[in-house]
N, C-alpha and C positions, 0 to 999 in steps of 0.2 A: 769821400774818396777811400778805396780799397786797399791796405795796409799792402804792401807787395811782400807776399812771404817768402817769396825764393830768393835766397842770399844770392843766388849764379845773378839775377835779375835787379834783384836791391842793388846790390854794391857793382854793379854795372860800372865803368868808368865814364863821366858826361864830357869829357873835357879830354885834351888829347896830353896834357901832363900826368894826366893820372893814368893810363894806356901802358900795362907795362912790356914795352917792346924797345928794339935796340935805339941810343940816342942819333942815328942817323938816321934813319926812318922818321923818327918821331921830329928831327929835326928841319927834313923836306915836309912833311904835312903841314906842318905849323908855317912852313915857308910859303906852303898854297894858299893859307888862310888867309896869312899876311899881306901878298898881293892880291887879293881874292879872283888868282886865276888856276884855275882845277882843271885838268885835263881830264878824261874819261880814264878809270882806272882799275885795274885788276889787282886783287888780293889771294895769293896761293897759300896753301901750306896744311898742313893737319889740324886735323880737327880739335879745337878749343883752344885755341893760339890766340884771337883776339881779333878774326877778318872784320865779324862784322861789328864788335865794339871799337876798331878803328874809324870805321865808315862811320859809324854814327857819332861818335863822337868829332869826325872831321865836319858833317855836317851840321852838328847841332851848333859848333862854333862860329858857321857863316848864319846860323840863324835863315839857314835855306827849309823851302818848303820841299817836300820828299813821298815816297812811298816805297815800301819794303812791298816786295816780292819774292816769297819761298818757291825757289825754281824745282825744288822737286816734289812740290804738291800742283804745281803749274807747269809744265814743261812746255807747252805745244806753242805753234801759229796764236792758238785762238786766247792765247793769254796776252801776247801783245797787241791784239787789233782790240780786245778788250779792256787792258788796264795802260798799257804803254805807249800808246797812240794818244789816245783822249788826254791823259795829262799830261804827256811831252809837248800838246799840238796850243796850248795856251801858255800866256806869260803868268808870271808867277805874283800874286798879288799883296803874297805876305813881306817880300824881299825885290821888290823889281830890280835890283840892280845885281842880282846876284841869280844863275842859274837854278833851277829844278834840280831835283834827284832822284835816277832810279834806281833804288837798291837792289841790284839782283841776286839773292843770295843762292850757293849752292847751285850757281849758274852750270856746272857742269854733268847737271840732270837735262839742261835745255837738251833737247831735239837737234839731230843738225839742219832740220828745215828753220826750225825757229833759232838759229845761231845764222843761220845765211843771212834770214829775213832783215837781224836785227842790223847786219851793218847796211844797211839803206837806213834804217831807222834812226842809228846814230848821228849817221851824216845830216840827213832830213832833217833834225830838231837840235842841231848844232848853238843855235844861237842862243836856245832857252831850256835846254835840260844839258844834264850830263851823268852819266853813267860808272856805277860803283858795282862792281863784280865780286864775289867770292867764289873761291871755288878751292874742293880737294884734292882734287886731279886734274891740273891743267894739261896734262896728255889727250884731256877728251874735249877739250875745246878748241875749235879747228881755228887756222891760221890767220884768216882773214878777220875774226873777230879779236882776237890777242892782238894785232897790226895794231886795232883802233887805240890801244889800250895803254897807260904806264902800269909796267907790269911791277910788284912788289910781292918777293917773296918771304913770309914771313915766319921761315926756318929760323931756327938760332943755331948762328956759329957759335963753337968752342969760347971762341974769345968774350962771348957777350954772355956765357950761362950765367959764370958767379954771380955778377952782376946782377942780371935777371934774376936769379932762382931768391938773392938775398932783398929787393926791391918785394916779389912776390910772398917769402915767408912773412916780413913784414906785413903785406897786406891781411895774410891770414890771420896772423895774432889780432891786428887792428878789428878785425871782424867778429873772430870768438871772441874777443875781450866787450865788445858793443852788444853782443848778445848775452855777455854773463856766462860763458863760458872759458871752464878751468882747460890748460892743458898742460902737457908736457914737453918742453921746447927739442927732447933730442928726439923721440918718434914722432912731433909735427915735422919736424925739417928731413926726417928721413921721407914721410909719406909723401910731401912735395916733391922731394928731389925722386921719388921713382916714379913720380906719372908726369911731373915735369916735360914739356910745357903744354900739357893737355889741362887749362887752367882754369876752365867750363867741369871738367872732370872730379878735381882737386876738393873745388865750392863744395862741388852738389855731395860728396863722401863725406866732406866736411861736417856739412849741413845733418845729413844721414844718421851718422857715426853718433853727433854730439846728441841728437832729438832720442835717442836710445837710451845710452850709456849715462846722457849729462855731462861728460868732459871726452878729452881727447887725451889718450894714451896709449901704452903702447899696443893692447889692442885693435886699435887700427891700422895695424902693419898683417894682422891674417884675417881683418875683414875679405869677403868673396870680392875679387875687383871685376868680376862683372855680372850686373844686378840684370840685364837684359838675358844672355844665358840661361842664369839661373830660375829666370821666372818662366824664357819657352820653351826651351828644354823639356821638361818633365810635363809639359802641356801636346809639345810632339810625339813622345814618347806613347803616352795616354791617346793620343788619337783625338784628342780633346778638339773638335772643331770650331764648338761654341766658344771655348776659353778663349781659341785662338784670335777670333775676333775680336773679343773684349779687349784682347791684350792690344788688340793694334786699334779700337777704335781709340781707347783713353790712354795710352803712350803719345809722347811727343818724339821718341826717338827717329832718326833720318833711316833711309832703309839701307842707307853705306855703314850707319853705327850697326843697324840689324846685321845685316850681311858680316861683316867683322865681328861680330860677336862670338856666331853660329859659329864662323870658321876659326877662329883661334883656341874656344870655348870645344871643341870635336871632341879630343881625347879624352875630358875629362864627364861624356854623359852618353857618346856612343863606341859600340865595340870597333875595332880596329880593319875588321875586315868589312865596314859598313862603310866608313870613314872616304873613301874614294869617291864612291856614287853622290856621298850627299857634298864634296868638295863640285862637285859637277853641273848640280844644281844652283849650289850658291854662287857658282861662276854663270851659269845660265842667266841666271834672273836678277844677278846684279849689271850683268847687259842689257838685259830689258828695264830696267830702270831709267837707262841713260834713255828711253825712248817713249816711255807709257806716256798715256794722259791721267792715271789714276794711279798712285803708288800704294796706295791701302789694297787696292784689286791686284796689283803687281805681289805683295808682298804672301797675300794667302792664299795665292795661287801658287805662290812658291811654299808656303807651307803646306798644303794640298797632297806638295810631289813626295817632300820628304816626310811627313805621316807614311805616303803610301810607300816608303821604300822603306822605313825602318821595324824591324822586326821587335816583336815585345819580349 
């Protein structure tokens, strides 16, 4: 078996005590478990909060059989008549007493052909699946699919950061101290506490910082905080076609992380009277995301446009 090197992945939470999210949330999950009756359900909020390591983790606990679905490498119709049908439409052989799972992540890429479709689908396979959503933007998930759903948002209030942020510093010490990594406890807890709760984000800087340097200190408070930017940027720039591919064939990033990048990432790589047009774009084609059937074709189509608008 293959050593799993990505800490964001290693130190994954399996279990819904280890999930670090507020104790009322964590305390209804475990309450599903308990009775093991699970309603179809939706997880909202920013990215690297913990949607889909609650899902998995709510799941691995009923010991249910499952499938993950990245909704924005799959968006259409022909994703469910191909992966969603076939295994919602049989009983589950590993757990008969307990439903199916369809993981839909980043469900807010679906199509709204394939968001209409699915609630039939839901309904239809009621008795032997049930359905776990993530999404960033529940604004683009239409009404009738949200109806199906308990919705949870997994924003943090005020009231629950300390809490959180001090559960999560812990984890990270627990982490670098298992890998032999030295740090420094006042610029680890500053670095958490400013990307806090992007905590997929936090790992992988972590991870980064320390495979460089060897320890964590207060250098990593003017590490570059975005490594996407800074790698397409000067590939746009260059006109670089070839790179551009490369860049997106062997990235795992989502193209709402791409798109956010670009646009937050403007000022500091293009000139100021540029800066409009390519905000224009990145509005364009983060619309067409919500709708493609190929996001790798969506994304270098949109760098295509912004090569050909930016001036060297």
């Amino acid at each position: 078996m293959i050593e799993q090197t990505l800490w964001v992945e290693k130190y994954r939470p399996r279990i819904l005590d280890d999930c670090v999210i507020p104790d009322k949330l964590k305390k209804t999950l475990k309450g599903f478990v308990k009775k093991n009756e699970i309603p179809n359900i939706m997880f909202t909020g920013t990215q690297g909060t913990g949607k889909t390591t609650c899902a998995k983790a709510l799941i691995r606990e009923l010991n249910a059989e499952y499938i993950h679905i990245n909704c924005s490498e799959a968006s259409g119709k022909a994703m469910i008549e191909e992966s969603v049908i076939p295994f919602a439409s049989t009983i589950s052989i590993q757990n008969p007493d307990t439903p199916k799972f369809i993981l839909c992540d980043e469900c807010d890429y679906l199509t709204s052909h394939a968001q209409a479709t699915l609630r039939g689908v839901i309904e239809q396979f009621s008795l032997t699946t049930r359905f776990i959503f993530t999404a960033n933007y529940p604004e683009r998930i239409i009404a009738a699919l949200k109806s199906r759903c308990t919705h949870f948002d997994m924003s943090i209030d005020k009231a629950d950061k300390p809490e959180l942020l001090m559960q999560f510093y812990k984890r990270c010490a627990n982490i670098l101290q298992e890998n032999n990594v030295t740090f420094e406890q006042k610029p680890l807890g500053i670095f958490i506490a400013k990307h806090f709760p992007d905590f997929r984000k936090i790992i992988n800087e972590l991870q980064s910082y320390s495979s460089a340097s060897g320890s964590i200190d207060a250098g990593i408070l003017t590490l570059a905080t975005d490594t996407i930017a800074n790698s397409l940027f000067p590939l746009l720039k260059d006109k670089d076609f070839d790179g551009c591919r490369k860049w997106v064939s062997e990235n795992l990033s989502s193209p709402e992380d791409v798109f956010t990048s670009l646009y937050n990432n403007l000022k500091d790589f293009v000139e100021p009277q540029q800066q409009p047009e390519l905000i224009l774009i990145l509005a364009q084609y983060q619309d067409y995301a919500t709708r493609v059937a190929n996001q790798q074709i969506n994304l270098m189509a949109c760098f295509v446009e912004i090569m050909s608008s930016l001036k060297q």
